[in-house]
Rosetta silent file (secondary structure, phi, psi, omega in degrees, C-alpha in Angstrom):
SEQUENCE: XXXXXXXXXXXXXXXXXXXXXXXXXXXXXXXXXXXXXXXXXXXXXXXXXXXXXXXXXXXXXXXXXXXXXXXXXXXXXXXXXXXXXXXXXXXXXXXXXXXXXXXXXXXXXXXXXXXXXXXXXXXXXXXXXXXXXXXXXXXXXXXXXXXXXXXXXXXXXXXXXXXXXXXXXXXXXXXXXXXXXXXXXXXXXXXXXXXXXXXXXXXXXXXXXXXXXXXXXXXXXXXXXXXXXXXXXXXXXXXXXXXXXXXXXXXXXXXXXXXXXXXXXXXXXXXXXXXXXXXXXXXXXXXXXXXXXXXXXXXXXXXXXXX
SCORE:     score description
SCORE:     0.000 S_00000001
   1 L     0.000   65.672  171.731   -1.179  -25.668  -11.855 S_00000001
   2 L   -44.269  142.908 -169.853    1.820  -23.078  -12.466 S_00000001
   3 L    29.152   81.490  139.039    3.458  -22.549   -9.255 S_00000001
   4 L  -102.877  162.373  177.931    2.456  -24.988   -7.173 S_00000001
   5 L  -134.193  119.988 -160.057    3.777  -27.395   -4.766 S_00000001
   6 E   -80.069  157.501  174.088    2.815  -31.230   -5.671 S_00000001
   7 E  -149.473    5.527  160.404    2.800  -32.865   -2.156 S_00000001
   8 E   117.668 -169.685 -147.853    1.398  -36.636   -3.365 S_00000001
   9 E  -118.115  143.178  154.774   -1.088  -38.279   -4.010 S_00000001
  10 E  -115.502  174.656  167.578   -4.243  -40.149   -1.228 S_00000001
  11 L    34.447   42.288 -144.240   -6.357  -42.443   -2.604 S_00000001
  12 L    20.917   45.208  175.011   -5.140  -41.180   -6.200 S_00000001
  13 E   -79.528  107.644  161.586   -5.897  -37.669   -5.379 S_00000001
  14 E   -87.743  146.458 -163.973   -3.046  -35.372   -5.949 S_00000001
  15 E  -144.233  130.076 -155.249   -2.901  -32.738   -3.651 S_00000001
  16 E  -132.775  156.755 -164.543   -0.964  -29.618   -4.435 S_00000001
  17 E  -145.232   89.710  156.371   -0.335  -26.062   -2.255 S_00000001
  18 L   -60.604  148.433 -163.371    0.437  -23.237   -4.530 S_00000001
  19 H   -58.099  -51.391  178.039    3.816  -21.310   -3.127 S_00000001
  20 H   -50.349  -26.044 -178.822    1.892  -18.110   -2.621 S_00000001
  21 H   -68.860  -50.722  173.275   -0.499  -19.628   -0.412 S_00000001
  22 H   -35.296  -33.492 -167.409    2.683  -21.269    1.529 S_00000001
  23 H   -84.032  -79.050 -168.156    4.295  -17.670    1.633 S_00000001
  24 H   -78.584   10.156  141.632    1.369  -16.440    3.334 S_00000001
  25 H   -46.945 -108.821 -176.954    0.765  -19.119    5.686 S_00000001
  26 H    -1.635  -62.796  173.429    4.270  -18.478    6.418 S_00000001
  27 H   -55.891  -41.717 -157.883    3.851  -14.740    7.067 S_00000001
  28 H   -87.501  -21.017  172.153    0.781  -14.947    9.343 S_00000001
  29 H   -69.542  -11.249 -159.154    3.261  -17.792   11.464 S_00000001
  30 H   -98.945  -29.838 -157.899    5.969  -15.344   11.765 S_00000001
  31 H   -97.377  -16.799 -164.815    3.876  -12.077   12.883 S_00000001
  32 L  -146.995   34.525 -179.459    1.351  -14.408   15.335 S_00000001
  33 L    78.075  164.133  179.487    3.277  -17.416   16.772 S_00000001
  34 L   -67.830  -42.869  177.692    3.947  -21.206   17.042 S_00000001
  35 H   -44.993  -41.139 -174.512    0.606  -21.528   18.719 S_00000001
  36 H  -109.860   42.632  139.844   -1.306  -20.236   15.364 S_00000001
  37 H   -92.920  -83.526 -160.346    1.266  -22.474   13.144 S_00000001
  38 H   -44.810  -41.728  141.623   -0.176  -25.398   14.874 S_00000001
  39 H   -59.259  -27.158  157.486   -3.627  -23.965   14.382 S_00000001
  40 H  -103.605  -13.242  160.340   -3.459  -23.520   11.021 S_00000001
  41 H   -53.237  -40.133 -168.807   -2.126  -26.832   10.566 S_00000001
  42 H   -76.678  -44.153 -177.563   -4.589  -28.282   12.010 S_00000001
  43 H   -64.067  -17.566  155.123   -7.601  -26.113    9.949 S_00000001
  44 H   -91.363  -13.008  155.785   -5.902  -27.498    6.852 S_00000001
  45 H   -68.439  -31.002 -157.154   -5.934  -30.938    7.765 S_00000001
  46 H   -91.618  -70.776  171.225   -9.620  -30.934    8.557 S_00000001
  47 H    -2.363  -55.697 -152.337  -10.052  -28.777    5.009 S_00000001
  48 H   -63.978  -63.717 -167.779   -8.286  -31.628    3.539 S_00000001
  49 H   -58.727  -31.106 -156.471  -10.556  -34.543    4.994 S_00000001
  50 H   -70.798  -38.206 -115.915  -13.314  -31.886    4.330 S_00000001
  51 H  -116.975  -68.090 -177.712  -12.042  -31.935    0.615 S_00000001
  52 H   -81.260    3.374  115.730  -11.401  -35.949    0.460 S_00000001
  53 H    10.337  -93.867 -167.820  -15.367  -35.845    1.615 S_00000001
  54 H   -49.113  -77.588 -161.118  -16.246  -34.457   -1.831 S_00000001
  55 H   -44.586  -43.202  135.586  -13.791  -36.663   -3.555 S_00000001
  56 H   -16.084  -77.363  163.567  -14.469  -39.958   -2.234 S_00000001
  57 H   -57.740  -61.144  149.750  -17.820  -39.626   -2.964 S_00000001
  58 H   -37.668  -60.760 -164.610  -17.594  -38.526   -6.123 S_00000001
  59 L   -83.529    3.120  178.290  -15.168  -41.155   -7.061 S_00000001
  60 L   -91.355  -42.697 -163.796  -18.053  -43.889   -5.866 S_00000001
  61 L   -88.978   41.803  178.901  -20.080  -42.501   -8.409 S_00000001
  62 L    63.878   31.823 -178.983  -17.468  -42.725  -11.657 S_00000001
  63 L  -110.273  133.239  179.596  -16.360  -39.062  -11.539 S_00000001
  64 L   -79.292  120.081  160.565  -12.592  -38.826  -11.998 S_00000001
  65 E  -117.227  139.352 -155.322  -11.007  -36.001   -9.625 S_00000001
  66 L   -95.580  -44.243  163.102   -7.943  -34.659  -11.211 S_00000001
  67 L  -169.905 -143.630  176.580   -6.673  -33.006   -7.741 S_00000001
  68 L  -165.882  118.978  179.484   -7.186  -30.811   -4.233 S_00000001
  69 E  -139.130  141.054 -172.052   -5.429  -27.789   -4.138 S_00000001
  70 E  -100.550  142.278  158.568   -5.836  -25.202   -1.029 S_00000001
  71 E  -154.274  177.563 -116.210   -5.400  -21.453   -1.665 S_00000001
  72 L   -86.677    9.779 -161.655   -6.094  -18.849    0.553 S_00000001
  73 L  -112.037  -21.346 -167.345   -9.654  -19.193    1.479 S_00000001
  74 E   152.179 -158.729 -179.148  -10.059  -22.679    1.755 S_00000001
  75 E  -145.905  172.164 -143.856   -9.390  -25.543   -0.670 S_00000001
  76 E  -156.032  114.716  159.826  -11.153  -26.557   -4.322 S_00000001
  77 L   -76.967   56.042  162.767  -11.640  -30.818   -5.579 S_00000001
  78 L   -17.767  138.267 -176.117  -11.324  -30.218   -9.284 S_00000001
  79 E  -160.243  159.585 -135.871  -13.155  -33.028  -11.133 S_00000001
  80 L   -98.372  -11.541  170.236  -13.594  -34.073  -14.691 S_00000001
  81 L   172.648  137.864  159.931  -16.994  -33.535  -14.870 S_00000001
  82 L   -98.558   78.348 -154.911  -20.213  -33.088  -12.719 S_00000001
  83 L   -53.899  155.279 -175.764  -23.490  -34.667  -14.166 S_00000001
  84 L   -80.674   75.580  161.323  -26.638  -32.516  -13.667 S_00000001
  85 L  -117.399  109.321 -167.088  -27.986  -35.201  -11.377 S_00000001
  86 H   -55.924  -17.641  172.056  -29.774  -34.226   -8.136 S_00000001
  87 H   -57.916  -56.747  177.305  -28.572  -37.376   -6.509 S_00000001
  88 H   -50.769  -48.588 -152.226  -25.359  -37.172   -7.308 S_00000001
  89 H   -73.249  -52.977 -159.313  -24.346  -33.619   -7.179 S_00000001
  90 H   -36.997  -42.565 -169.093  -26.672  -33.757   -3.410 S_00000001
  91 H  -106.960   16.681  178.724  -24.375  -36.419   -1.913 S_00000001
  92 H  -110.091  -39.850  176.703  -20.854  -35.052   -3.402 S_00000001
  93 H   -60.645  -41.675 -154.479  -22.083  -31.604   -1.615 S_00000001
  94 H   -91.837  -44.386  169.154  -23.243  -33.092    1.971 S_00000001
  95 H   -47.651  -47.701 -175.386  -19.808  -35.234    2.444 S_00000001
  96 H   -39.245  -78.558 -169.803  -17.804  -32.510    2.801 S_00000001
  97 H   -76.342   10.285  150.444  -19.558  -30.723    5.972 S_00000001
  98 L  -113.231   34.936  176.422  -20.089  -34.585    7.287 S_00000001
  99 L   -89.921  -67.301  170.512  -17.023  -35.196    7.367 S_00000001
 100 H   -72.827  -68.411  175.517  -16.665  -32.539    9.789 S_00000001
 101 H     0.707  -52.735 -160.136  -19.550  -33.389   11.572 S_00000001
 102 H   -91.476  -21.837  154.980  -18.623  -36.908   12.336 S_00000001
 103 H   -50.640  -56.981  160.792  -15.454  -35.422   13.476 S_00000001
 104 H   -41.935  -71.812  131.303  -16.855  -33.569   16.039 S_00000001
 105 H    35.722  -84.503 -172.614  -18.665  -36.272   16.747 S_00000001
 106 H   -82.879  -46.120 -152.048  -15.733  -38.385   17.707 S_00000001
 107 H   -84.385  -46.298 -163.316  -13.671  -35.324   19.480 S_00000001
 108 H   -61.816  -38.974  175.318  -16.907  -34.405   21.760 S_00000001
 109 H   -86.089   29.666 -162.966  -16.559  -37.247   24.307 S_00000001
 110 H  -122.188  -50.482 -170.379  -12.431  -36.947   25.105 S_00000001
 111 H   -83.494    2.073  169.885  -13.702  -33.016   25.535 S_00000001
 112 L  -103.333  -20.390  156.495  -16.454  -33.194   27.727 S_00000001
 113 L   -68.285  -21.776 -178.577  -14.273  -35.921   29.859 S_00000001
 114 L   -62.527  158.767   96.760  -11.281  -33.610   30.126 S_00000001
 115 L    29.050  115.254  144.637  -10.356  -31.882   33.209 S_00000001
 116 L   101.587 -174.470 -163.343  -11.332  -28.304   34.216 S_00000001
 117 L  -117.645  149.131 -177.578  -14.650  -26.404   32.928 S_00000001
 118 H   -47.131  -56.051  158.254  -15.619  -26.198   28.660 S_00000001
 119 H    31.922 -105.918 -173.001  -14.121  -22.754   29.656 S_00000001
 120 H   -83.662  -10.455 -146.031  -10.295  -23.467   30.486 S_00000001
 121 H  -115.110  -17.938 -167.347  -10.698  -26.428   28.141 S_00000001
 122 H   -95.557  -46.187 -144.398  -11.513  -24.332   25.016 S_00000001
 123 L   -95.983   22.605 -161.903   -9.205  -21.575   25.949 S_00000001
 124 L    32.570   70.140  144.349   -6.230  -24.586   26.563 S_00000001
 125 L  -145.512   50.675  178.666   -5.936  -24.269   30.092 S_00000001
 126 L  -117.495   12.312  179.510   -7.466  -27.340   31.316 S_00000001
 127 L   120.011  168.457 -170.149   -4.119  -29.188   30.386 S_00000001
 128 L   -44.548   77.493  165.206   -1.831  -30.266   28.030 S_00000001
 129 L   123.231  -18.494 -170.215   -3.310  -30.679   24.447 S_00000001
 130 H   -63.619  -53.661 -178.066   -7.234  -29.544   26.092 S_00000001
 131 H   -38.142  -55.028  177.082   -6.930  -26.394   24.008 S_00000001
 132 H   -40.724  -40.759 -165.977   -6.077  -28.247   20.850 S_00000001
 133 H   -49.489  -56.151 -170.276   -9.045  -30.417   21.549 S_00000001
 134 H   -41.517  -67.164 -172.281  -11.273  -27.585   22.214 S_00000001
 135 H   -62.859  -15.647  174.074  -10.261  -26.094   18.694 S_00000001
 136 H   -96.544   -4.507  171.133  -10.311  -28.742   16.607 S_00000001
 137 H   -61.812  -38.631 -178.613  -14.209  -29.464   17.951 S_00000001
 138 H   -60.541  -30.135 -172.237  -14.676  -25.652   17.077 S_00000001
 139 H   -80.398  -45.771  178.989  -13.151  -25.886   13.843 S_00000001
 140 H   -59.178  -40.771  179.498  -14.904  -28.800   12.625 S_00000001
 141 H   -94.803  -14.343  160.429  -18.506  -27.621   13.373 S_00000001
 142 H   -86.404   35.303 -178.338  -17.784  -24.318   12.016 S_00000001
 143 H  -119.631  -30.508 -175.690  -16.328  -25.563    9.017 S_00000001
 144 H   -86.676   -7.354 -173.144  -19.329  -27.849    8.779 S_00000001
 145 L  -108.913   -4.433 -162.685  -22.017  -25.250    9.567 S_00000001
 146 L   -93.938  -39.449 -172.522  -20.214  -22.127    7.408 S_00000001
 147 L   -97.606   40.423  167.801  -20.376  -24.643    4.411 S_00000001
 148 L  -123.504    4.442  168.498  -23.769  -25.572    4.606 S_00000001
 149 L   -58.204  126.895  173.752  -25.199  -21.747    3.894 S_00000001
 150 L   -76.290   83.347  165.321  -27.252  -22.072    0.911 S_00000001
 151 L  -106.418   66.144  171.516  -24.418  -19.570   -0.858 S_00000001
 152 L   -46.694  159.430  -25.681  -23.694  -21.211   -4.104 S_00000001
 153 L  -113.228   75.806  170.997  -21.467  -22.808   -4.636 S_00000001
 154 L   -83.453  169.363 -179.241  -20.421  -23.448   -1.690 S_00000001
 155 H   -35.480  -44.885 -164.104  -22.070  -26.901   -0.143 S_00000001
 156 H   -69.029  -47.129  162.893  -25.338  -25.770    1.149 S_00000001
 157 H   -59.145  -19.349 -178.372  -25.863  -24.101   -2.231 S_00000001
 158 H   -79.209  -58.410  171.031  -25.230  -27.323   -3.976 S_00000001
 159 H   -27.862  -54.810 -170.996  -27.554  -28.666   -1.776 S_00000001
 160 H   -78.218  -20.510 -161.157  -30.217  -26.411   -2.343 S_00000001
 161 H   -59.229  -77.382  171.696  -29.326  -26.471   -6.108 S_00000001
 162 H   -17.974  -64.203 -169.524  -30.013  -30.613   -6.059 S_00000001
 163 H   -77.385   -0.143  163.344  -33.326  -30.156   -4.222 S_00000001
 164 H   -95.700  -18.722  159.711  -34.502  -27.834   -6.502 S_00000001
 165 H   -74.917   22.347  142.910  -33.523  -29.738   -9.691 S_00000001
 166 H   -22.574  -44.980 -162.787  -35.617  -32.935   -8.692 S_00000001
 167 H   -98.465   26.566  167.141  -38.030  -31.870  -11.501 S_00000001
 168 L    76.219   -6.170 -176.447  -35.305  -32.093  -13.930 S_00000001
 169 L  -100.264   98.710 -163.247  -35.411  -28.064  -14.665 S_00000001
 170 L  -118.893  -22.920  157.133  -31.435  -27.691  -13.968 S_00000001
 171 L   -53.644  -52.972 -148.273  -31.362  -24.213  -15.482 S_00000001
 172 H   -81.327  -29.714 -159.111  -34.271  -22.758  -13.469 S_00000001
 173 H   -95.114    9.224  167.729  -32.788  -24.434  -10.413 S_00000001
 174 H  -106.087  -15.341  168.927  -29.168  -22.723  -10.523 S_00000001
 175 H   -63.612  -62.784 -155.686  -30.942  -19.820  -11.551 S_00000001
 176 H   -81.325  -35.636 -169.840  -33.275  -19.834   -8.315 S_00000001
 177 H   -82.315  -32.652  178.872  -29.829  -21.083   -5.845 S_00000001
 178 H   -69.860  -19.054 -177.535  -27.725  -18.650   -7.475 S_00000001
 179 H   -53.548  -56.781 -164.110  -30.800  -15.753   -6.633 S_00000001
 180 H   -42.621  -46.819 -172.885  -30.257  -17.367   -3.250 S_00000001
 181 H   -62.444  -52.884  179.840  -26.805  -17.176   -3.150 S_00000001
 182 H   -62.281  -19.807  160.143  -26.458  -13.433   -3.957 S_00000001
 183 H   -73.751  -40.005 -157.093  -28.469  -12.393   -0.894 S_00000001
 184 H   -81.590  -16.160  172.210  -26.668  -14.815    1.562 S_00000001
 185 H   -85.444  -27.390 -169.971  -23.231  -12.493   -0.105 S_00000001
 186 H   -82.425  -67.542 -178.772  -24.709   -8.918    0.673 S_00000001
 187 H     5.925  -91.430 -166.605  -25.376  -10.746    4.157 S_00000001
 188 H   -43.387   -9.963 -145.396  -21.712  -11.635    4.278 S_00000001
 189 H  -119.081  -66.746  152.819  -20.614   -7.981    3.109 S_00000001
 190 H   -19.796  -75.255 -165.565  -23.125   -6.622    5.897 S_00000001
 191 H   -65.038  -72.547 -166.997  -22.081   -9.023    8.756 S_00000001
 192 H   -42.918  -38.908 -154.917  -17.810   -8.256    7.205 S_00000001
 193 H   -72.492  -63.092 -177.051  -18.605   -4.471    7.689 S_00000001
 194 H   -44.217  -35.606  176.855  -20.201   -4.832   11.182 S_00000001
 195 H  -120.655   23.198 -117.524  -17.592   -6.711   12.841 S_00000001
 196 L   -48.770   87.418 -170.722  -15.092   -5.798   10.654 S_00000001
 197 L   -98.109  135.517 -166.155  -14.045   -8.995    9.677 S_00000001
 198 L   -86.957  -21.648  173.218  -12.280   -8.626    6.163 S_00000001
 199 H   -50.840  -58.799 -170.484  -12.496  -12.276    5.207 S_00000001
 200 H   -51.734   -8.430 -177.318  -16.293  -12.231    4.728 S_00000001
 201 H  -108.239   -8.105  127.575  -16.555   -9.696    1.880 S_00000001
 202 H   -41.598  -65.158 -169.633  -13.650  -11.768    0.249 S_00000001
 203 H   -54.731  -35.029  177.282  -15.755  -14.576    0.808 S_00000001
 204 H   -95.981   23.373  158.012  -18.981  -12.973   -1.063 S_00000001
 205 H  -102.008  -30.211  157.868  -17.198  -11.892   -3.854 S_00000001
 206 H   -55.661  -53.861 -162.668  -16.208  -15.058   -4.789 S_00000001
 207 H   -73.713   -0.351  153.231  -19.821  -16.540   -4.173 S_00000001
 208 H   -43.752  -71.036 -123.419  -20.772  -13.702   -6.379 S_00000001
 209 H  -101.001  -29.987 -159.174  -18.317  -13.885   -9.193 S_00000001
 210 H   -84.086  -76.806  166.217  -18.571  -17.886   -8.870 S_00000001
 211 H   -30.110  -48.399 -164.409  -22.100  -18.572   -9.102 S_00000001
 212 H   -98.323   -5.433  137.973  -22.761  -16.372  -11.697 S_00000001
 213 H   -47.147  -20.694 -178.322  -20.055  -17.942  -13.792 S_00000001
 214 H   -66.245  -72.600  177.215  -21.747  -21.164  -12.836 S_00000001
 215 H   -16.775  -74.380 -167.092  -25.095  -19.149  -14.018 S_00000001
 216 H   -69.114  -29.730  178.399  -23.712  -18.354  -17.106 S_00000001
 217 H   -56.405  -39.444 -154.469  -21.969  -21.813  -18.302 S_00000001
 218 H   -84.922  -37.853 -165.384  -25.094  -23.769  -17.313 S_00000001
 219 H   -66.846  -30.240 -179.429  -27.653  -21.403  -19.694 S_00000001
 220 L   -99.189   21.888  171.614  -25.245  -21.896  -22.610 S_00000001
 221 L  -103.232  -20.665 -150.252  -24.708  -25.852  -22.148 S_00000001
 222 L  -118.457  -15.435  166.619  -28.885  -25.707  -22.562 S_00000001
 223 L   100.160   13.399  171.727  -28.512  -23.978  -25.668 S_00000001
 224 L  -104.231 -151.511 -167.010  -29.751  -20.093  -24.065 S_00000001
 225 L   -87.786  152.424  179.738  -28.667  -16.919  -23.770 S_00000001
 226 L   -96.906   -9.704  139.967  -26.117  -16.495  -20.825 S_00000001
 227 L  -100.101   68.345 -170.598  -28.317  -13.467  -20.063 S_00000001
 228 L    35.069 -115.480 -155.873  -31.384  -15.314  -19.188 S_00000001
 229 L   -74.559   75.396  152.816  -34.827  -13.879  -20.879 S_00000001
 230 L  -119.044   13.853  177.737  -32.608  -11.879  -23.616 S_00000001
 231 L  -111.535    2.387  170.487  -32.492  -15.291  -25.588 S_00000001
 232 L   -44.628  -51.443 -154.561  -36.049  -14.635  -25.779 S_00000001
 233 L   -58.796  -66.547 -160.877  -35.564  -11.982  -28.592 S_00000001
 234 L   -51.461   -9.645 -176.787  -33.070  -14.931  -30.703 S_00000001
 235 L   106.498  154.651  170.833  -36.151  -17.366  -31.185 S_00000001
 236 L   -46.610   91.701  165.312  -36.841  -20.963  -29.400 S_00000001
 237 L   124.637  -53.042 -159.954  -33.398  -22.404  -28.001 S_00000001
 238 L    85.174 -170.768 -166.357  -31.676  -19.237  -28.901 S_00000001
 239 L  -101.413    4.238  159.990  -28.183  -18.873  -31.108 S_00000001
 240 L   -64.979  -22.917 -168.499  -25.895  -20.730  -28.469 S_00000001
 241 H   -56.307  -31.733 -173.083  -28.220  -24.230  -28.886 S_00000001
 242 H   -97.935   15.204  173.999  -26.133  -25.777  -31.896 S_00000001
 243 H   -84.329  -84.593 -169.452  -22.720  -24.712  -30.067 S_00000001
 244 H   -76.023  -11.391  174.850  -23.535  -25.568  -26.595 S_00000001
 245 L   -45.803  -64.454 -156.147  -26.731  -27.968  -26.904 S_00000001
 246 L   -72.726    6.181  154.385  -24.737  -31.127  -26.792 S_00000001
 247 L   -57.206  131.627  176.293  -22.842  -30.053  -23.771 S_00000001
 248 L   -84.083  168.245 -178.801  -22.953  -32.050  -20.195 S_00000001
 249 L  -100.398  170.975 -166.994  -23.306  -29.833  -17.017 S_00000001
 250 L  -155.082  136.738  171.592  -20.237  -29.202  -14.921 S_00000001
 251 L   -79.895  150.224 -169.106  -19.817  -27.729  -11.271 S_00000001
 252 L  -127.602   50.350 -177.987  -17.867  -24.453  -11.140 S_00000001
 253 L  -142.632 -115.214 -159.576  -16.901  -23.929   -7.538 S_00000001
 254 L   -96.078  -18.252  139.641  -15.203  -25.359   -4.324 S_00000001
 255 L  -149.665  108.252 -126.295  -15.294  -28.344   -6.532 S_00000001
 256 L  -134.624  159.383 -165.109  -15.128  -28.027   -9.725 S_00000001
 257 E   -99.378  156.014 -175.604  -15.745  -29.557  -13.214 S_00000001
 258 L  -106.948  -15.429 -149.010  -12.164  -28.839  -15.267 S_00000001
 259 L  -117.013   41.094  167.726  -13.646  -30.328  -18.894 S_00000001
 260 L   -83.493   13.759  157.554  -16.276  -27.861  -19.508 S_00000001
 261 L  -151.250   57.884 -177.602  -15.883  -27.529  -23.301 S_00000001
 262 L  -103.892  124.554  168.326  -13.893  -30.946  -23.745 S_00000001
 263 L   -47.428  -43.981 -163.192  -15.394  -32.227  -26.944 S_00000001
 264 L   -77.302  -18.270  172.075  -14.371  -35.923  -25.242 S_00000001
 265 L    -9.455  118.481 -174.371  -16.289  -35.132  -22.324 S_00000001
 266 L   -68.514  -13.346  167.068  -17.624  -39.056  -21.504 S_00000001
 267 L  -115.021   20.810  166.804  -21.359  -37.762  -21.590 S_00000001
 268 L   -96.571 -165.809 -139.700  -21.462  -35.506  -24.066 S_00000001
 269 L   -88.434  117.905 -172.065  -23.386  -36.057  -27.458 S_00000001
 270 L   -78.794  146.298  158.173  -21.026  -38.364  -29.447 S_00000001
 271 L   -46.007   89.523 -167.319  -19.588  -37.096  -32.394 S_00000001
 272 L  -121.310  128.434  179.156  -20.273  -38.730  -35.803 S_00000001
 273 L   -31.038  140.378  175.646  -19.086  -38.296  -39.320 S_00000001
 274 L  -112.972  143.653 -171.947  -21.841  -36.760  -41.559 S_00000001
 275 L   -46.111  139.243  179.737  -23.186  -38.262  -44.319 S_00000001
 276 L   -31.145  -55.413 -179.545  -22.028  -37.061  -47.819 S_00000001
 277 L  -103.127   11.092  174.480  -25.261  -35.104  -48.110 S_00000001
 278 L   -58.776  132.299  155.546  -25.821  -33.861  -44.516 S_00000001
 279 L   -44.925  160.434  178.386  -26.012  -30.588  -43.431 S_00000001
 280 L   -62.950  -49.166 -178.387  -22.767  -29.701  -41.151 S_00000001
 281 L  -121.502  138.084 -179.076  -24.685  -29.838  -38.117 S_00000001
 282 L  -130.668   60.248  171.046  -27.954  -31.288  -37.401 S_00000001
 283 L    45.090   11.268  138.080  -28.279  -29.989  -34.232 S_00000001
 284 L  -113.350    7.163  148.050  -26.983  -33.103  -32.235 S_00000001
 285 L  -167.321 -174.376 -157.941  -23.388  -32.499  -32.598 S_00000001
 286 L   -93.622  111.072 -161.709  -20.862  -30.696  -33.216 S_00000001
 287 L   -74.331  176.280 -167.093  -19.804  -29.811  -36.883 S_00000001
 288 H   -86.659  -14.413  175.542  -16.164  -29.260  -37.587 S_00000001
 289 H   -87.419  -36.644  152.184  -17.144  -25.233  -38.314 S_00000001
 290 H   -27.309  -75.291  169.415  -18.731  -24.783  -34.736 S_00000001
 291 H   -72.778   -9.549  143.858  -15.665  -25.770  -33.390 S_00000001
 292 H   -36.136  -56.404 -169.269  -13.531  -23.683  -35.071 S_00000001
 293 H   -48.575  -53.624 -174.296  -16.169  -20.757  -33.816 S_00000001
 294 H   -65.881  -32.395  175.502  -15.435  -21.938  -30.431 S_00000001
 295 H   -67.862  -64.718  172.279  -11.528  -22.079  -30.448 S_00000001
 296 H    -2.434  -63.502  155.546  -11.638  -18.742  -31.386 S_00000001
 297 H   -35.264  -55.370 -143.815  -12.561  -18.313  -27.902 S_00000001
 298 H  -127.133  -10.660 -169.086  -11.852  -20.919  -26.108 S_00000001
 299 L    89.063 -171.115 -157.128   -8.180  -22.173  -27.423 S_00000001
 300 L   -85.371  155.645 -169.631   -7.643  -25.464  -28.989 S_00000001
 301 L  -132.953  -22.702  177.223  -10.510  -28.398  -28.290 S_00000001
 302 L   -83.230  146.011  149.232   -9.060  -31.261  -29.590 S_00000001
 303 L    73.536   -0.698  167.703   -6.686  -33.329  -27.679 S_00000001
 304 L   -58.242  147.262  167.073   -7.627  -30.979  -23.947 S_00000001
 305 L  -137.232  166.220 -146.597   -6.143  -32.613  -21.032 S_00000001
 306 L   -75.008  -58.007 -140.763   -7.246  -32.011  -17.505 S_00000001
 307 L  -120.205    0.000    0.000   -4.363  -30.310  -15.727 S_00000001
């Protein structure tokens, strides 16, 4: 994480704020007030919790997260690996927006007891601190209702991702969330244009660019083509299966797997010396000329370390 700023560790999360994002936090404080410093403080604390959500959970189910780093859009759990498991992936996507939820939650009775009409109390002039209130109730359920859009992979998509991999078909179902996803971005591009808000057509170029990186990683971990029925043409499996067969799946988004061609990767296919009269590969690992092919590519394979 080149240029970054380490800022510690919770729960033995390190959580880091590259300096550009700081410079332009910093710029949007100087051109729009103390009032929206204190506002964006606050929309990056709840990010954060939204963030130690994911991570938390995650870390009940034996997945290592390596850190939480905010940049300008929002903030990204990195994690060492994400098993194709609809349980799993289902409940490391849904903490996040209950997090905020349950925030909200808690914040909703101090703001419907305050002083003054929802009004003055949203717009802070129902007293001392009632704006703040107002806004962090506002913040929380949009933060929890924006990331529940089935856009992969953002939460919602993850969601939908899960419930459609139930039957164990974890291509066809990233396949079907990313279809999903790529409408719910021309939305956002639509919607950016109309009210011309400039974030949202940021935002759906990522869940574009993201997803179908996502797309492509998961079809060549399965041993296809990374451009679906064109592995048709190559034959049964296609010519990625004795590279990438023995690969685990990995999430590529808003939390992300970091080890997605780490040989040590703890579930992939272990490696074993081959017998004196073995073929190199017998199509449950990885021969020592495969991985050559792949460093070509990919850099060095031995000996990767997470950050």
């Amino acid at each position: 994480m080149n240029g970054s700023l380490y800022l510690g560790r919770i729960f033995g999360i390190h959580i880091r704020v590259p300096v550009l994002f700081l410079m332009m936090m910093a710029a949007i404080v100087l051109f729009m007030g103390a009032n929206m410093a204190l506002t964006m403080m606050m929309l990056f604390g709840l990010v954060l919790l939204h963030e130690l959500g994911h991570s938390l959970v995650a870390q009940h189910f034996g997945i290592r997260v390596l850190d939480i780093t905010f940049w300008p859009l929002g903030g990204m759990a990195r994690m060492s690996e994400i098993p194709e498991d609809s349980r799993v992936e289902g409940w490391i996507a849904i903490a996040g927006p209950l997090v905020n939820f349950a925030l909200a939650a808690l914040a909703l009775p101090f703001f419907l007891l305050g002083n003054g009409s929802g009004t003055e109390r949203l717009l802070g002039t129902g007293g001392i601190g009632a704006g703040y209130l107002g806004q962090f109730l506002v913040l929380n359920l949009m933060l929890g209702t924006f990331n529940l859009l089935p856009a992969f992979p953002m939460d919602g998509g993850r969601v939908l991702r899960a419930i459609l991999g139930r039957n164990g078909d974890w291509v066809g179902a990233t396949e079907k969330a990313v279809k999903v996803s790529r409408y719910m971005a021309l939305l956002m591009v639509f919607a950016g244009i109309a009210t011309f808000n400039c974030f949202l057509p940021l935002i759906a170029f990522f869940v574009w660019s993201v997803g179908a990186r996502e797309l492509f990683a998961v079809r060549m971990r399965h041993g296809l083509s990374p451009f679906g029925k064109v592995s048709v043409a190559f034959g049964q499996g296609g010519p990625f299966a004795s590279i990438f067969g023995p690969m685990h799946a990995a999430g590529q988004s808003h939390y992300r797997d970091e080890r997605l061609f780490d040989g040590a990767h703890p579930a992939a296919a272990p490696r074993r010396p081959a017998e004196p009269d073995a073929p190199p590969s017998d199509g449950h690992g990885i021969s020592d000329e495969e991985i050559e092919r792949m460093e070509r590519f990919r850099g060095s394979l031995r000996g990767f370390g997470e950050d």
